[in-house]
RODO-2510 file (C-alpha; in nm, 4 decimals, decimal comma):
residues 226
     n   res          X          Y          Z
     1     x     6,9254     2,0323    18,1982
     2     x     6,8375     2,0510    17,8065
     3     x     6,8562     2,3307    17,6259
     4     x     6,5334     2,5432    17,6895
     5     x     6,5866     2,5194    18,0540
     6     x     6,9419     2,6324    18,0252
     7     x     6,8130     2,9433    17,7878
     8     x     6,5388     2,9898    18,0244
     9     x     6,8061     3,0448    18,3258
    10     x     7,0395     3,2807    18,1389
    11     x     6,7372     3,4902    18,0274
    12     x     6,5994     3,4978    18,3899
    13     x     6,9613     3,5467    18,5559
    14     x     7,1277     3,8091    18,3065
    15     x     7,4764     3,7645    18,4318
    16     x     7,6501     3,9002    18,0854
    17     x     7,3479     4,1250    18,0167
    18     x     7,2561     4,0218    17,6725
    19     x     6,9516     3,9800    17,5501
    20     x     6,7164     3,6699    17,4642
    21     x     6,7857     3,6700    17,0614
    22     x     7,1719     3,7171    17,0454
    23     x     7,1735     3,3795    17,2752
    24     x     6,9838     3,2163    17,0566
    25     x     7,1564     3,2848    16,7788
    26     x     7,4770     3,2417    16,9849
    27     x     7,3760     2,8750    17,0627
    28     x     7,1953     2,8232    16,6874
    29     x     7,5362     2,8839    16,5595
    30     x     7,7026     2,6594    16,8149
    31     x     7,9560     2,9077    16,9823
    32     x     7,9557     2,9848    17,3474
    33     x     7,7768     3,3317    17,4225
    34     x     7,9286     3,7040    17,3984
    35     x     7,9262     3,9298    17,7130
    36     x     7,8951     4,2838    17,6823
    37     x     8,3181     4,3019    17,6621
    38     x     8,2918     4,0533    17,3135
    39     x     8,0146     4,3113    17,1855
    40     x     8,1991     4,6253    17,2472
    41     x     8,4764     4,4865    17,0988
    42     x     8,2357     4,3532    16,7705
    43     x     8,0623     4,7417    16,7288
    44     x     8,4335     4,9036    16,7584
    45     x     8,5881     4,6526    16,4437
    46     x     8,2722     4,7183    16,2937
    47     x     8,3011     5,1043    16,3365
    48     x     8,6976     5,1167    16,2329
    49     x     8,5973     4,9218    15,9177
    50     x     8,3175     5,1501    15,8680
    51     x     8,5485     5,4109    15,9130
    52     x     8,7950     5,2997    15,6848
    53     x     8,5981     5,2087    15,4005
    54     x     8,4426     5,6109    15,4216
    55     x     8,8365     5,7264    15,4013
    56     x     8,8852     5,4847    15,0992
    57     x     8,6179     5,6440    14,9284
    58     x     8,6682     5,9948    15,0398
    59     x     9,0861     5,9216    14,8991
    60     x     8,9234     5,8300    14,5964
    61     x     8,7243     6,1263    14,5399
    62     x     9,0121     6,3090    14,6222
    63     x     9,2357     6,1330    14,3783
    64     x     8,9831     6,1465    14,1077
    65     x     8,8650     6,5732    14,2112
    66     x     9,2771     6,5731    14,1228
    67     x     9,3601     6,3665    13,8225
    68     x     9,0532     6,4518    13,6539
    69     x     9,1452     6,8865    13,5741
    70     x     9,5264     6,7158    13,4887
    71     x     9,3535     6,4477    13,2530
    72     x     9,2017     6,7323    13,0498
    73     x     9,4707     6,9615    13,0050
    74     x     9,6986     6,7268    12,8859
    75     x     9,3938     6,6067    12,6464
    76     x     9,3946     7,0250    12,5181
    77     x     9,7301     7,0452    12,4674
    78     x     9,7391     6,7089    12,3029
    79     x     9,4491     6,8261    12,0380
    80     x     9,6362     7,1877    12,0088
    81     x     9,9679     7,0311    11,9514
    82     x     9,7847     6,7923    11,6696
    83     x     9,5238     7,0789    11,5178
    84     x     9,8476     7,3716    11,4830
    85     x    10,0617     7,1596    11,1723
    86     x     9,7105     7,0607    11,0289
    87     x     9,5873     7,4819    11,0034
    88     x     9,9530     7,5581    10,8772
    89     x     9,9145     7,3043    10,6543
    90     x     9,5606     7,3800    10,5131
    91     x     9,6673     7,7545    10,4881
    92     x     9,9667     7,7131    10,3042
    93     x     9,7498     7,4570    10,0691
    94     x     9,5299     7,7613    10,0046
    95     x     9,8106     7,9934     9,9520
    96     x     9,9828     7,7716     9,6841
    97     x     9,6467     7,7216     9,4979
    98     x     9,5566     8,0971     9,4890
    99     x     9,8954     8,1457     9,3313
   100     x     9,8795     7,9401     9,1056
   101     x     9,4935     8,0031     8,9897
   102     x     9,5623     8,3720     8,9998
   103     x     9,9515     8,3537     8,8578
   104     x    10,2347     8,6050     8,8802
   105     x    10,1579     8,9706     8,8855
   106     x    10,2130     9,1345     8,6325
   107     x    10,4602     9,3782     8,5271
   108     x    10,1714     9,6417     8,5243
   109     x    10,0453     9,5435     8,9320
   110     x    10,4398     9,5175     9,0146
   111     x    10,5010     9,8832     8,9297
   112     x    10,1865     9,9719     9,0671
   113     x    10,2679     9,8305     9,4056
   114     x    10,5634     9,9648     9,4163
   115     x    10,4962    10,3233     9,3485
   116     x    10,1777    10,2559     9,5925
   117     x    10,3666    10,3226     9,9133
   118     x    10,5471    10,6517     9,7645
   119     x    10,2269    10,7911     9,6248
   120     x    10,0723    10,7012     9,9986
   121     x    10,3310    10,9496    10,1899
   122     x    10,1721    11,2406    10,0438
   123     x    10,5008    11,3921     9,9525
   124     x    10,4128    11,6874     9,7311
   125     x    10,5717    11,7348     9,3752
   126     x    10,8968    11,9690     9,3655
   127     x    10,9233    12,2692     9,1236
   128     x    11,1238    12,2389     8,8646
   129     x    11,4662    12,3512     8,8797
   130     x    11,4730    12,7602     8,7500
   131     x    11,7209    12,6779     8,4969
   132     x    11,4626    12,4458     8,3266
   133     x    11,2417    12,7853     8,2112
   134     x    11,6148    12,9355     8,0976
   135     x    11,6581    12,9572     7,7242
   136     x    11,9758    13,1340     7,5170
   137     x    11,8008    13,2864     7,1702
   138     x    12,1224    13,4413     7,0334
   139     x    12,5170    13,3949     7,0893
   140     x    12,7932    13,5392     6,9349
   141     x    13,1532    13,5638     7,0863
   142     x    13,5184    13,7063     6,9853
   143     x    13,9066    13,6800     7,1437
   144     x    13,9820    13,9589     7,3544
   145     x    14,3092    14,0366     7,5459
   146     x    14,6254    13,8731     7,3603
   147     x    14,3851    13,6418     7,1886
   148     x    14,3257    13,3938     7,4661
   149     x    14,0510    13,5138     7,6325
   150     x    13,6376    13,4762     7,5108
   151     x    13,4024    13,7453     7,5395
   152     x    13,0923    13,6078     7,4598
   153     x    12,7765    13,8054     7,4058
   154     x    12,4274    13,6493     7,4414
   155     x    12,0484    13,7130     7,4818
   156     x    11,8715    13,4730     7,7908
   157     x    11,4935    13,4289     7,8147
   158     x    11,3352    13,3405     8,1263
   159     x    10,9911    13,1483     8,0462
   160     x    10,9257    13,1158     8,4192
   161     x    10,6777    13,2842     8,6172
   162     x    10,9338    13,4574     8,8717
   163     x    11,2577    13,6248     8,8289
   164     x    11,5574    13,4336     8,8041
   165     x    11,9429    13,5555     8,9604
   166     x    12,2941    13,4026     8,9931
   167     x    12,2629    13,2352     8,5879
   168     x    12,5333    13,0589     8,5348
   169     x    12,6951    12,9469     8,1695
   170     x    12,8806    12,6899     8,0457
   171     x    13,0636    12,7021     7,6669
   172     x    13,2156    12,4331     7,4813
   173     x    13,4974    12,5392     7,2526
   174     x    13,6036    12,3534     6,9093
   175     x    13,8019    12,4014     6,6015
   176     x    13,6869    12,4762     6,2807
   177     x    13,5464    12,1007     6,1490
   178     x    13,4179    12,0767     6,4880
   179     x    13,6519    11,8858     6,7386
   180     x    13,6459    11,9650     7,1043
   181     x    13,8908    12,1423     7,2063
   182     x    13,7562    12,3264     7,5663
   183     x    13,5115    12,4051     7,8439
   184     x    13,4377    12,6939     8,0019
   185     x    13,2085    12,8013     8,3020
   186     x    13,0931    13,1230     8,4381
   187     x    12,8594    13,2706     8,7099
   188     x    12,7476    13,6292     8,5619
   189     x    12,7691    13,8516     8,8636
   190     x    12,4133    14,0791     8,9232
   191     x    12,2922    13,8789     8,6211
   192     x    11,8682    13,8884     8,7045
   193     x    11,6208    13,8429     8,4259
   194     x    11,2370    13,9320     8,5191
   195     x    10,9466    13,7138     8,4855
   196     x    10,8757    13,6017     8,0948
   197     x    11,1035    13,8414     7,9476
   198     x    11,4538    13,8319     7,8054
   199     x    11,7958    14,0321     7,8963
   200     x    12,1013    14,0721     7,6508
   201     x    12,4745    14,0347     7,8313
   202     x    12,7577    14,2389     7,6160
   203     x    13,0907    14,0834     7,5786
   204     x    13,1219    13,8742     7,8973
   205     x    13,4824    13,7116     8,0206
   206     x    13,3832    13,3413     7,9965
   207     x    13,7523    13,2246     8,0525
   208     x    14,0847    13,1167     7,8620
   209     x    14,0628    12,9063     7,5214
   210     x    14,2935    12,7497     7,2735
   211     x    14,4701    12,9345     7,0165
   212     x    14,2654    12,7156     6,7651
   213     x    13,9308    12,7496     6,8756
   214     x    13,7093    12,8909     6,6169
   215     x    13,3369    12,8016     6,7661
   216     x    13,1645    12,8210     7,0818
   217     x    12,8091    12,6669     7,1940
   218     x    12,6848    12,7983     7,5264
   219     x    12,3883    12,7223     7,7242
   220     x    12,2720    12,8114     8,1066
   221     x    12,3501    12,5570     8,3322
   222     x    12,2254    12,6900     8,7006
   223     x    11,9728    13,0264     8,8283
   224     x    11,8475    13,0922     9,1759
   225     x    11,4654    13,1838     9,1976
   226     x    11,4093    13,5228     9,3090
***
């Protein structure tokens, strides 16, 4: 039997239920013909691989949906890490040029800036102290006692604007060509002088001086404001 009657008896018999093209190009090729088992088994190795090659592109998506956020953070950080020293750089260029275009402040801005933050507190300006406005015209004094003690007589004039109490004095004693020889203090008790006027004291107990004493300077050294 040749070869067309052999193809027409497997076409008109069916035993493997294949059809008229696969055994042709079964018996073109030269190899024996598949059944329906050997066809199965070709369209299941042709769906795993199939199926494979779709999982080895889906892991690569995966793998690249992953790697690719990771690739640029690390390239951020890398170009923060690099940009940072070239700003500090750059600023501290600028700095060091501005200084020395502009030059050192002057002793003029220096005292400026620092009496800037004191005059910023808004701390207001104290009175002067009472005493300040406390003025002795006239002064005279003589030994009293056994010869040891002053009495010293004097007029005070209060230039302030308010009445002044609690005055308090303080004489230096010296001898005739004008060494020092003593000092003397004294609060005069119920002492009060009105505003812008003037008030005499008679003979007041300043203290104990030397035998040689022969002049006395006083002036007011303290007052309360009234």
């Amino acid at each position: 039997m040749d070869v067309a009657d052999r193809a027409a008896a497997i076409v008109s018999n069916k035993p493997y239920g294949v059809t008229p093209v696969r055994l042709l190009l079964c018996g073109a090729a030269g190899a024996p013909p598949l059944g329906f088992e050997g066809l199965a088994m070709m369209e299941a190795a042709t769906s795993r691989f199939d199926k494979a090659r779709r999982l080895g592109r889906s892991h690569l998506a995966t793998q690249a949906a992953v790697l690719l956020p990771v690739v640029v953070i690390a390239g951020l950080t890398g170009w923060t890490m690099l940009s940072t020293p070239i700003n500090a750089r750059s600023q501290a260029t600028s700095k060091d040029a501005a200084t020395a275009t502009h030059g050192a402040a002057s002793p003029q801005q220096s005292a400026a800036l620092d009496t800037a933050p004191a005059a910023s507190l808004g701390v207001a300006p104290t009175d002067p102290p009472a005493v300040n406005g406390l003025k002795i015209s006239s002064q005279s004094w003589r030994r009293g006692g056994l010869g040891s003690n002053a009495l010293v007589t004097f007029t005070l004039r209060n230039d302030n604007n308010y009445a002044v109490r609690d005055i308090e004095i303080a004489c230096a004693f010296s001898r005739q060509d004008g060494s020092h020889l003593t000092d003397r203090k004294r609060v005069i008790p119920d002492a009060v002088v009105n505003t812008k006027s003037r008030k005499t004291f008679a003979q007041i107990h300043i203290g104990f001086v030397n035998i040689y004493a022969n002049k006395a300077k006083c002036a007011p050294i303290a007052a309360n404001r009234i």
